[in-house]
C-alpha positions as CSV (number, residue, x, y, z in Angstrom):
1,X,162.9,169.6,89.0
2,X,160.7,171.1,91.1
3,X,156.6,171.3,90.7
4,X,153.9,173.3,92.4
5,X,150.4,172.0,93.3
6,X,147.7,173.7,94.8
7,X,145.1,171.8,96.7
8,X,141.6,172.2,96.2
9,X,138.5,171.8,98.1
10,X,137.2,167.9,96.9
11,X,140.4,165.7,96.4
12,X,140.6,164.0,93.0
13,X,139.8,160.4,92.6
14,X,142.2,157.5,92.6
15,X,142.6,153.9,91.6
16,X,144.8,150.9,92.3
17,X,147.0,149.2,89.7
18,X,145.2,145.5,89.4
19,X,148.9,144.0,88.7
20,X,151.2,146.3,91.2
21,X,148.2,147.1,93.6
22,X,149.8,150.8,93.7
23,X,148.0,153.8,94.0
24,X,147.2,155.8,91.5
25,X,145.9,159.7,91.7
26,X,145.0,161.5,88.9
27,X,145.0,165.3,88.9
28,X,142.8,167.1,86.7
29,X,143.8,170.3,86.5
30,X,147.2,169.4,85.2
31,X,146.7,165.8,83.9
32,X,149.0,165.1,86.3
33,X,148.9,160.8,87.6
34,X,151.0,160.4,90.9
35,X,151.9,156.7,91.8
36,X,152.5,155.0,95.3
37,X,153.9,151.7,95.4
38,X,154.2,152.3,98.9
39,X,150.3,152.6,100.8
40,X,152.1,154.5,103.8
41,X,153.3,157.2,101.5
42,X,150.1,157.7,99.8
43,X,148.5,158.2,103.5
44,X,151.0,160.7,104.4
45,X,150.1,162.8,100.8
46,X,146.2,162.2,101.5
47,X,147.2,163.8,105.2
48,X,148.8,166.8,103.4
49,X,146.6,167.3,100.5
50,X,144.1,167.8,103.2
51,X,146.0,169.9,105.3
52,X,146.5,172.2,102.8
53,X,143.3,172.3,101.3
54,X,142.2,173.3,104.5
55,X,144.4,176.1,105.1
56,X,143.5,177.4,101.6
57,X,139.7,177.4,102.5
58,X,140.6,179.2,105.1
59,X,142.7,181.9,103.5
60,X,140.9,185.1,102.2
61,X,140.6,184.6,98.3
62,X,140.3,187.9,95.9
63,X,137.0,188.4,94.5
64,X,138.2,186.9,91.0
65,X,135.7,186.2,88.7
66,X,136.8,183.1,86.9
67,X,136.6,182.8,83.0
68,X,135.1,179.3,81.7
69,X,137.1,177.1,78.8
70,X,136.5,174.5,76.9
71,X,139.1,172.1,74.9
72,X,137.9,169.1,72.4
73,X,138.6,165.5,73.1
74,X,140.6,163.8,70.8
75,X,138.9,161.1,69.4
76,X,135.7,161.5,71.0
77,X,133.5,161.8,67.7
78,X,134.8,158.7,66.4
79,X,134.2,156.9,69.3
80,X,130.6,154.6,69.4
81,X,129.8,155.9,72.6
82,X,125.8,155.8,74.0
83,X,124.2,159.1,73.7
84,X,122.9,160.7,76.6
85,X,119.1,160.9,76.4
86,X,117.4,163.5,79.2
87,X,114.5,161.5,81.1
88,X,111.4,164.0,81.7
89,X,111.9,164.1,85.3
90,X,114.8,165.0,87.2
91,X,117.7,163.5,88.5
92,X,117.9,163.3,91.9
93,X,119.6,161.2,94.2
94,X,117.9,159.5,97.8
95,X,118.2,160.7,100.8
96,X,120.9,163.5,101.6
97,X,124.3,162.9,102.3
98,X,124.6,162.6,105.8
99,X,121.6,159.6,105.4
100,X,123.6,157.5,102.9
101,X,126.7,157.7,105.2
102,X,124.3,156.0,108.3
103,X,122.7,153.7,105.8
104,X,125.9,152.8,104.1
105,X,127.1,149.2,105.2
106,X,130.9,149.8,104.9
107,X,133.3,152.0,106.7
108,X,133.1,155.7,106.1
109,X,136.1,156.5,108.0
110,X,139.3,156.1,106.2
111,X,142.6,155.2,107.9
112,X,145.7,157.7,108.0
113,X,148.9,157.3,109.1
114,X,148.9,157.5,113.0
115,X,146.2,154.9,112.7
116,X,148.0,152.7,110.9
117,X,151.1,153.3,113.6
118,X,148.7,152.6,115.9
119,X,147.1,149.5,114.9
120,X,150.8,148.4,114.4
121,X,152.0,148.9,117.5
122,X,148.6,147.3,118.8
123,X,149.2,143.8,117.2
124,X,152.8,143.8,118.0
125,X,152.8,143.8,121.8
126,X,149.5,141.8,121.2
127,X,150.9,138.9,119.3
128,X,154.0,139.5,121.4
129,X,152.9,137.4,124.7
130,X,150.2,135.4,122.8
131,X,150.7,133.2,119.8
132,X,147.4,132.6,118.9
133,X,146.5,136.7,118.3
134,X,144.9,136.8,115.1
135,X,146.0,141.0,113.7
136,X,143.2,143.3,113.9
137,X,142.4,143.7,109.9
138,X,142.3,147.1,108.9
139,X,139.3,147.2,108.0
140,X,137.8,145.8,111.3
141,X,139.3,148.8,113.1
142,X,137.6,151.6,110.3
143,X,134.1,149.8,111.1
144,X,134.5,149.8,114.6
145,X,135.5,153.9,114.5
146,X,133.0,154.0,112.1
147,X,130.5,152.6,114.4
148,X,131.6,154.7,117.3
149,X,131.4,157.9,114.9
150,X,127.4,157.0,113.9
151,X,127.0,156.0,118.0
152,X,128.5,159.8,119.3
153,X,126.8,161.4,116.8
154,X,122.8,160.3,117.3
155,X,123.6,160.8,120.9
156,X,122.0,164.4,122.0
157,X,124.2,164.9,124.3
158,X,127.5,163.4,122.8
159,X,128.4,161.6,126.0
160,X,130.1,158.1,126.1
161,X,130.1,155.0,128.2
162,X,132.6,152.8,127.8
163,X,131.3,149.3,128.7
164,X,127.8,150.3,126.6
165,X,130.1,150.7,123.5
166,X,131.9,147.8,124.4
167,X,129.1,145.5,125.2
168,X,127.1,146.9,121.8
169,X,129.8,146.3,119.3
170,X,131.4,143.5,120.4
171,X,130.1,141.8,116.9
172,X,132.7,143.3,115.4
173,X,135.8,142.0,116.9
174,X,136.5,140.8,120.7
175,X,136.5,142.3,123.7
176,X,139.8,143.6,124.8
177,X,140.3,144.8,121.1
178,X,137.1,147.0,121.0
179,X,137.7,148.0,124.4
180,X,141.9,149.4,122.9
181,X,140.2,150.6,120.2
182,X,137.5,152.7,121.8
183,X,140.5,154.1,124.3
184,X,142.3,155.4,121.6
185,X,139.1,156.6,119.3
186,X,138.3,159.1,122.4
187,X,142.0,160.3,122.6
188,X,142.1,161.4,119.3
189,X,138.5,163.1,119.3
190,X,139.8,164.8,122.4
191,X,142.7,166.4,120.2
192,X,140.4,167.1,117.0
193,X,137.8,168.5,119.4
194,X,135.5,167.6,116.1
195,X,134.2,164.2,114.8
196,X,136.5,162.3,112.8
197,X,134.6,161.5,109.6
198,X,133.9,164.3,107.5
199,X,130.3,163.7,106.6
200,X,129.7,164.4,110.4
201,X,132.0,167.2,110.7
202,X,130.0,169.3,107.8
203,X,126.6,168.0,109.4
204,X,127.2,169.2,113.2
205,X,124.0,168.3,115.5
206,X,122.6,170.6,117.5
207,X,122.9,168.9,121.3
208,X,119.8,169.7,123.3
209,X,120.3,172.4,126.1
210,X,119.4,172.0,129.8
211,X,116.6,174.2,130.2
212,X,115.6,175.0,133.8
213,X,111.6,174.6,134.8
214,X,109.9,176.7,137.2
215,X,108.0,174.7,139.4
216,X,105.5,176.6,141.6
217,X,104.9,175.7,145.3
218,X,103.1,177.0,148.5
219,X,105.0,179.2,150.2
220,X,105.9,177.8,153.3
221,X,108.4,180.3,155.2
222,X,110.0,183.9,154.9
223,X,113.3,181.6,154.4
224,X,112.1,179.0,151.9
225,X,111.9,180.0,147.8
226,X,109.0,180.3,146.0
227,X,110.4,178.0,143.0
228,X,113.2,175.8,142.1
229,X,115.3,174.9,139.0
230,X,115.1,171.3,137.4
231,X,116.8,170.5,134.6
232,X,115.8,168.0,131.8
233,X,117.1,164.6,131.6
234,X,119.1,163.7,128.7
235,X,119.4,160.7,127.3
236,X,122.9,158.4,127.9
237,X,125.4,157.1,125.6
238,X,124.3,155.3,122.0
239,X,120.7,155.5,123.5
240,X,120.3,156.7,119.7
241,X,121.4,153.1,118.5
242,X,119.3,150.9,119.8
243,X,116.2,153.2,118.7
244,X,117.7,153.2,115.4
245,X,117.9,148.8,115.7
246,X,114.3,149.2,117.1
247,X,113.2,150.5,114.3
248,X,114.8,148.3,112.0
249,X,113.1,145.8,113.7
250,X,109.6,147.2,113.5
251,X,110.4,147.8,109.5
252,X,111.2,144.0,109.7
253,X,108.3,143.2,111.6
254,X,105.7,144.7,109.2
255,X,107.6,143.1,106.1
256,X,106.8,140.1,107.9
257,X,103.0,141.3,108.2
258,X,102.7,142.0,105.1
259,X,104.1,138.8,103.4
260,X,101.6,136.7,106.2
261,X,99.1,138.8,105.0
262,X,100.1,138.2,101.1
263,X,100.3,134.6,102.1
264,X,97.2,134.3,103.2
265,X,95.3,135.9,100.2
266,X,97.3,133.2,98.1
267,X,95.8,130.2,100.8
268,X,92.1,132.2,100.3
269,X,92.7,131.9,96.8
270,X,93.4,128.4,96.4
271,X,90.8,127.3,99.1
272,X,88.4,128.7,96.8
273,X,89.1,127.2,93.4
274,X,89.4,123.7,95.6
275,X,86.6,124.3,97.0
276,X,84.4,125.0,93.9
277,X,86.3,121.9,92.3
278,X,84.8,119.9,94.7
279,X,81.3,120.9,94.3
280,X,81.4,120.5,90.7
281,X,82.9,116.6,91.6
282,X,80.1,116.1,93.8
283,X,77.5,117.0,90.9
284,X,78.8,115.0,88.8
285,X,78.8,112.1,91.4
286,X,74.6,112.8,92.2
287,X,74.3,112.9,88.0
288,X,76.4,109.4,88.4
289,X,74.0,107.8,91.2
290,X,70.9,109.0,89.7
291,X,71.7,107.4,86.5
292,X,72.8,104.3,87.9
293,X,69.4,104.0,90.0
294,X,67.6,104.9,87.0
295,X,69.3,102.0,85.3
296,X,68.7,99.7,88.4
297,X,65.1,100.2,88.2
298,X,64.9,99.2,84.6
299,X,66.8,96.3,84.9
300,X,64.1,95.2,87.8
301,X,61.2,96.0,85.6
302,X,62.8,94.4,82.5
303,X,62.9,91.1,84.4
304,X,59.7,91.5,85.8
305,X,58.1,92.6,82.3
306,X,60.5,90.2,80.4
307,X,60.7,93.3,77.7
308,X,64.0,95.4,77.9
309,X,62.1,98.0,75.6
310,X,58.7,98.3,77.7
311,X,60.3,98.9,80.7
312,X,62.6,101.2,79.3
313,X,59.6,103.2,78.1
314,X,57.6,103.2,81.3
315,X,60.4,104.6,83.3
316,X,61.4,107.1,80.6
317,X,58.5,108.8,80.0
């Protein structure tokens, strides 16, 4: 039995079996749920799928004007579902696309099949003459790509130096690893001639051009021009990085203001209410001494006197 699939622009979404850890697509159009118990094999589809839905982009479509449909859910009425209220304002989301993909903390580049060869092959002949090699995980390798995709793509000129790759995401795993990985990273960009993560490929930069300067002198000699050509000076390799960790760090830095600042306020605060606790202690400690004078001085008079109640009196009034 034979069956026909056409693929479309956005792939549909999949899912892994919690028991089997297989994966499941699900197709939408024809309700269709393909299985890979195998990860290779569902690689080698995603490769395809995309493939082909690249050549069909690319393909001249008829101007067919396409007719909307509509088919009820079974069971959907009966179901105690939430309903949907509509806030007042509108939905948006943050920040555009290619911002979430710089500000998102995992991987946005996804393994195929000749990476997976690759990092194969890699941790064979590594492990091979050393029995202490601990495997490169795969999801070590899609951050460091990753990083190298965000790196090559806030550069203006889309240069690379190896040992200022090397030296900046050595975090991530060891040396000798980055240093394989980031060999075989520029080999593949070579033969895509495009970035590798989609998000970048959709969002291309535009690289700064040299522009040439006039600079006007004296004119010296017959033989000597009147001007010259300079060209601008770009900036090198993952320049863009470190900006982007300096400004992290200044964000930090003014959190850290702030919460001094905060801090402070509170310490204000309290000073204060100690401080008026403290007067109100010492007026009770003058009210306290004057009474106990007052008392002393009565008791002197009383003895002098030899009447409680005339000296008492005197003192009082």
């Amino acid at each position: 039995m034979r069956y026909t699939l056409s693929a479309q622009k956005v792939m549909g979404p999949y899912s892994t079996n919690r028991v089997t850890h297989d994966v499941i697509w699900t197709q939408d159009i024809n309700n269709w749920k393909l299985e890979f118990p195998n990860r290779r094999d569902w690689l080698i589809f995603k490769e395809l799928y995309k493939e082909c839905s690249e050549r069909n982009v690319l393909a001249p479509s008829a101007n067919v004007i396409p007719v909307p449909g509509v088919y009820e859910v079974p069971g959907y009425a009966d179901s105690n579902a939430i309903l949907f209220n509509r806030p007042n304002s509108y939905i948006s989301v943050r920040n555009d696309e290619l911002s979430r993909a710089f500000e998102k903390r995992t991987a946005n580049y996804d393994m195929d099949s000749e990476d997976e060869e690759w990092l194969i092959k890699f941790n064979n002949e590594s492990s091979a003459g050393n029995e202490h090699w601990e495997h490169v995980l795969d999801e070590n390798f899609e951050l460091i790509i990753d990083s190298f995709e965000k790196a090559i793509y806030g550069s203006p000129d889309g240069n690379c130096d190896e040992k200022a790759a090397v030296n900046l995401y050595m975090h991530l795993e060891r040396k000798e690893v980055v240093e394989a990985v980031y060999g075989y990273w520029m080999r593949k960009q070579k033969q895509k001639h495009s970035a590798l993560i989609r998000v970048f490929q959709l969002y291309a930069p535009r690289r700064t051009q040299l522009l040439p300067i006039c600079i006007l002198r004296k004119k010296r000699s017959f033989k000597r021009q009147a001007s010259q050509s300079v060209r601008i000076k770009q900036r090198t390799f993952l320049q863009a990085v470190p900006e982007e960790r300096d400004s992290v760090e200044e964000q930090n830095a003014l959190i850290r203001v702030q919460e001094a600042k905060a801090a402070a306020r509170r310490s204000e605060g309290l000073a204060i209410a100690m401080r008026q606790a403290a007067q109100v202690l010492i007026e009770k400690a003058d009210l306290a001494t004057y009474r106990a004078a007052k008392a002393l001085r009565i008791a002197e008079a009383a003895r002098v006197t030899k009447s409680a109640d005339a000296a008492a009196f005197f003192f009082l009034e």
